[in-house]
VMD Tcl script that builds the backbone (N, CA, C; Angstrom):
set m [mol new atoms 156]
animate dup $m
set s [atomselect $m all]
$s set {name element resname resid chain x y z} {
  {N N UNK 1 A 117.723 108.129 121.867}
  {CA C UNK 1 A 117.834 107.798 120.453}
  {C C UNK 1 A 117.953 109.076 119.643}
  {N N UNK 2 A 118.723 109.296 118.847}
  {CA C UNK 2 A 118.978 110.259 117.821}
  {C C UNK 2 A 117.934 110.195 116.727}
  {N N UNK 3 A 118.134 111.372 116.302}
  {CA C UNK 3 A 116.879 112.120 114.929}
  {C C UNK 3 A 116.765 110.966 113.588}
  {N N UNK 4 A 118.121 110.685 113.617}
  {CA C UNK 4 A 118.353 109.605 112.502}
  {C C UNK 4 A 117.988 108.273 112.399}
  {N N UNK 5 A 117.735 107.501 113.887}
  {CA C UNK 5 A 116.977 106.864 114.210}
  {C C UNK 5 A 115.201 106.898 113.815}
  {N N UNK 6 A 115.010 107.774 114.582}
  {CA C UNK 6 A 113.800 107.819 114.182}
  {C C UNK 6 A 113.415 108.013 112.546}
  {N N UNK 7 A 114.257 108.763 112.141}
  {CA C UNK 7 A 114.174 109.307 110.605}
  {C C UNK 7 A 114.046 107.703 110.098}
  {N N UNK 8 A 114.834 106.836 110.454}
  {CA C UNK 8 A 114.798 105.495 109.884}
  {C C UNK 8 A 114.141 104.948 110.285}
  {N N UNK 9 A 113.165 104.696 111.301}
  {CA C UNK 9 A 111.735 104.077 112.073}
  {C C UNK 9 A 110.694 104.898 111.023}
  {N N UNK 10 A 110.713 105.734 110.439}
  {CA C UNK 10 A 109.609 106.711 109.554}
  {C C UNK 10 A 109.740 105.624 108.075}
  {N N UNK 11 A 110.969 106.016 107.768}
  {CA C UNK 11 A 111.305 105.473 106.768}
  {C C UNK 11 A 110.974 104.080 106.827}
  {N N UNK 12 A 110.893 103.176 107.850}
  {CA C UNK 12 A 110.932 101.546 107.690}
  {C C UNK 12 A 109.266 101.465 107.450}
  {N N UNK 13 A 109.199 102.375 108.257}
  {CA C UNK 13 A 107.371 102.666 108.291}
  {C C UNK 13 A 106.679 102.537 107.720}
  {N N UNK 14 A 106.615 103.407 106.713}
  {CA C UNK 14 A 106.238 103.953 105.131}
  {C C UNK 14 A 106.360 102.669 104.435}
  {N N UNK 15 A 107.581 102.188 104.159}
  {CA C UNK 15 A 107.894 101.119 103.196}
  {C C UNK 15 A 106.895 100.184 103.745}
  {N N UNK 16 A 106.823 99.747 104.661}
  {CA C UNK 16 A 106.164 98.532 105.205}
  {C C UNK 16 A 104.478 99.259 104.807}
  {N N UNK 17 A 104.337 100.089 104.967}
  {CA C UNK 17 A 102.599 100.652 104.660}
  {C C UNK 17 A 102.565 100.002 103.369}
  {N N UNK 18 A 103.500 100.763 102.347}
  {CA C UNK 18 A 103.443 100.298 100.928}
  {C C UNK 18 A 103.580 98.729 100.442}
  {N N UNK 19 A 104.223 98.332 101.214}
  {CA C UNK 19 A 104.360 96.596 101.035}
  {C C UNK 19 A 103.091 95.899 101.439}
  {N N UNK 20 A 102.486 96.765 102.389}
  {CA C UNK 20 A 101.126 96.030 102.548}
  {C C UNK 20 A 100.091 96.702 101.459}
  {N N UNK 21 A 100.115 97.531 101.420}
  {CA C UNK 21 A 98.918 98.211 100.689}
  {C C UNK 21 A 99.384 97.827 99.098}
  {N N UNK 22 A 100.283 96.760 98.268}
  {CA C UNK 22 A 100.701 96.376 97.220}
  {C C UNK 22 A 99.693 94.950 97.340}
  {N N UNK 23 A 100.488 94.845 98.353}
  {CA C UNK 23 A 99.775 92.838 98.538}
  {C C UNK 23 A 98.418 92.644 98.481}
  {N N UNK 24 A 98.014 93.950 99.812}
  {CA C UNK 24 A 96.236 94.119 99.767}
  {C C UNK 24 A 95.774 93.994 98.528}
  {N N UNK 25 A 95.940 94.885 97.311}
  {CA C UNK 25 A 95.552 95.046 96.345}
  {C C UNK 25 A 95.723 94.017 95.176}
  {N N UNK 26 A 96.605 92.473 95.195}
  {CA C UNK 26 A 96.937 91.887 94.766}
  {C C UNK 26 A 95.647 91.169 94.685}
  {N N UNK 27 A 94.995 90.240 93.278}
  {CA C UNK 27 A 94.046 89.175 93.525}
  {C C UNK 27 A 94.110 88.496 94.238}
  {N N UNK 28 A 94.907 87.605 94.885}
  {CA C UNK 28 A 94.640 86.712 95.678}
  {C C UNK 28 A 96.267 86.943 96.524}
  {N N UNK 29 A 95.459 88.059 98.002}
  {CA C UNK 29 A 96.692 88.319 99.160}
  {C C UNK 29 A 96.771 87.418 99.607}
  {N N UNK 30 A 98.438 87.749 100.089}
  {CA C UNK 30 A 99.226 86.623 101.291}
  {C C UNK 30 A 98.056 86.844 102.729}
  {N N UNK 31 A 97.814 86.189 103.338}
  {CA C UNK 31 A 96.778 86.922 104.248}
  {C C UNK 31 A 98.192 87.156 105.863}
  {N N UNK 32 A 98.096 85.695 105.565}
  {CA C UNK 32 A 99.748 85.320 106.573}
  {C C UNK 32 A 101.009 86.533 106.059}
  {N N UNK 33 A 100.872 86.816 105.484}
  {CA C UNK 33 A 102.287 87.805 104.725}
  {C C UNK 33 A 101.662 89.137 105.497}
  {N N UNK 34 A 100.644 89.459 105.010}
  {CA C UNK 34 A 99.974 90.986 105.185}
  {C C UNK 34 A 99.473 91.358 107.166}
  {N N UNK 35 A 99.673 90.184 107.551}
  {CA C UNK 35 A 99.643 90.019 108.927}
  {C C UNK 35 A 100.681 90.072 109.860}
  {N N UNK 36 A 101.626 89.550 108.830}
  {CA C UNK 36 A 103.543 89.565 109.756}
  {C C UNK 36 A 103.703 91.150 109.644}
  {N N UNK 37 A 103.136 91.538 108.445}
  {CA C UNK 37 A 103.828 93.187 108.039}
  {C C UNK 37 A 102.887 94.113 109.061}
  {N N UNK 38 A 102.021 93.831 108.963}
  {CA C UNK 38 A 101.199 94.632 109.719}
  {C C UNK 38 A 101.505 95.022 111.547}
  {N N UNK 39 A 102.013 93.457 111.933}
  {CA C UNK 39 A 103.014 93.501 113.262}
  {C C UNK 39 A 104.020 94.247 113.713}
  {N N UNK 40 A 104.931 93.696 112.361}
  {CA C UNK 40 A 106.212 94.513 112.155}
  {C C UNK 40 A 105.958 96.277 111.850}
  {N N UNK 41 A 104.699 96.743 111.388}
  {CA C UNK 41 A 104.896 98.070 110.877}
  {C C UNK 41 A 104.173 98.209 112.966}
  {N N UNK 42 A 103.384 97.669 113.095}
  {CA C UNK 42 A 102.914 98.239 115.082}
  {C C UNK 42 A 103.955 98.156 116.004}
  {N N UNK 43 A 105.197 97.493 115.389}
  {CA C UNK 43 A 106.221 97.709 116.659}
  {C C UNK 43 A 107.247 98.357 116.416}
  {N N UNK 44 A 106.781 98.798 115.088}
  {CA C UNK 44 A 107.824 100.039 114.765}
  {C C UNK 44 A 107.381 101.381 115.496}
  {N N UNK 45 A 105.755 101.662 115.062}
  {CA C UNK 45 A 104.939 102.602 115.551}
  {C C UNK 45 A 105.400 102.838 117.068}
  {N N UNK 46 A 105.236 101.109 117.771}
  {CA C UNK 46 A 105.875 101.681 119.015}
  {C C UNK 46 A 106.742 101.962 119.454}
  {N N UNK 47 A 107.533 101.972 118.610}
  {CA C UNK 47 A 108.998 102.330 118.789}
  {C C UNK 47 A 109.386 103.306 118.752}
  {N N UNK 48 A 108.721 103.933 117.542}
  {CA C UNK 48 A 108.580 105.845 117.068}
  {C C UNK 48 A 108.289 106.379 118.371}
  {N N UNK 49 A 106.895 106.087 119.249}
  {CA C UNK 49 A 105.963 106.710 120.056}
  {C C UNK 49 A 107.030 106.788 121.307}
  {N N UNK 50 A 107.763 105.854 121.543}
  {CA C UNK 50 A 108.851 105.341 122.685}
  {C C UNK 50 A 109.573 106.560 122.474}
  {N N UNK 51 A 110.118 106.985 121.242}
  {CA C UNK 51 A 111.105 108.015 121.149}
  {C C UNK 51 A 110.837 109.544 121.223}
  {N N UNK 52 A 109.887 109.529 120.913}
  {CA C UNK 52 A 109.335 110.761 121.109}
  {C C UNK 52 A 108.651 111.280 122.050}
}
mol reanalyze $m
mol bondsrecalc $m
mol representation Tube
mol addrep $m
């Protein structure tokens, strides 16, 4: 996998941190929402870890 790849696994990363850490902070979180993202941001992680 190329640099740019990963550069975009960082990048999907981040966003997804921030999409959760928005919702968290919302009065009343998606709990189901903040749980899909939380998946999706660990199989990115493993995906990063795969590449490197």
């Amino acid at each position: 996998m190329s640099i740019s790849h990963l550069s975009t696994l960082k990048s999907r990363h981040a966003d997804l941190d921030a999409k959760i850490a928005n919702e968290e902070r919302r009065p009343a979180p998606d709990a189901a929402l903040v749980a899909q993202m939380k998946k999706q941001k660990l199989k990115i992680k493993e995906e990063m870890l795969a590449v490197h």
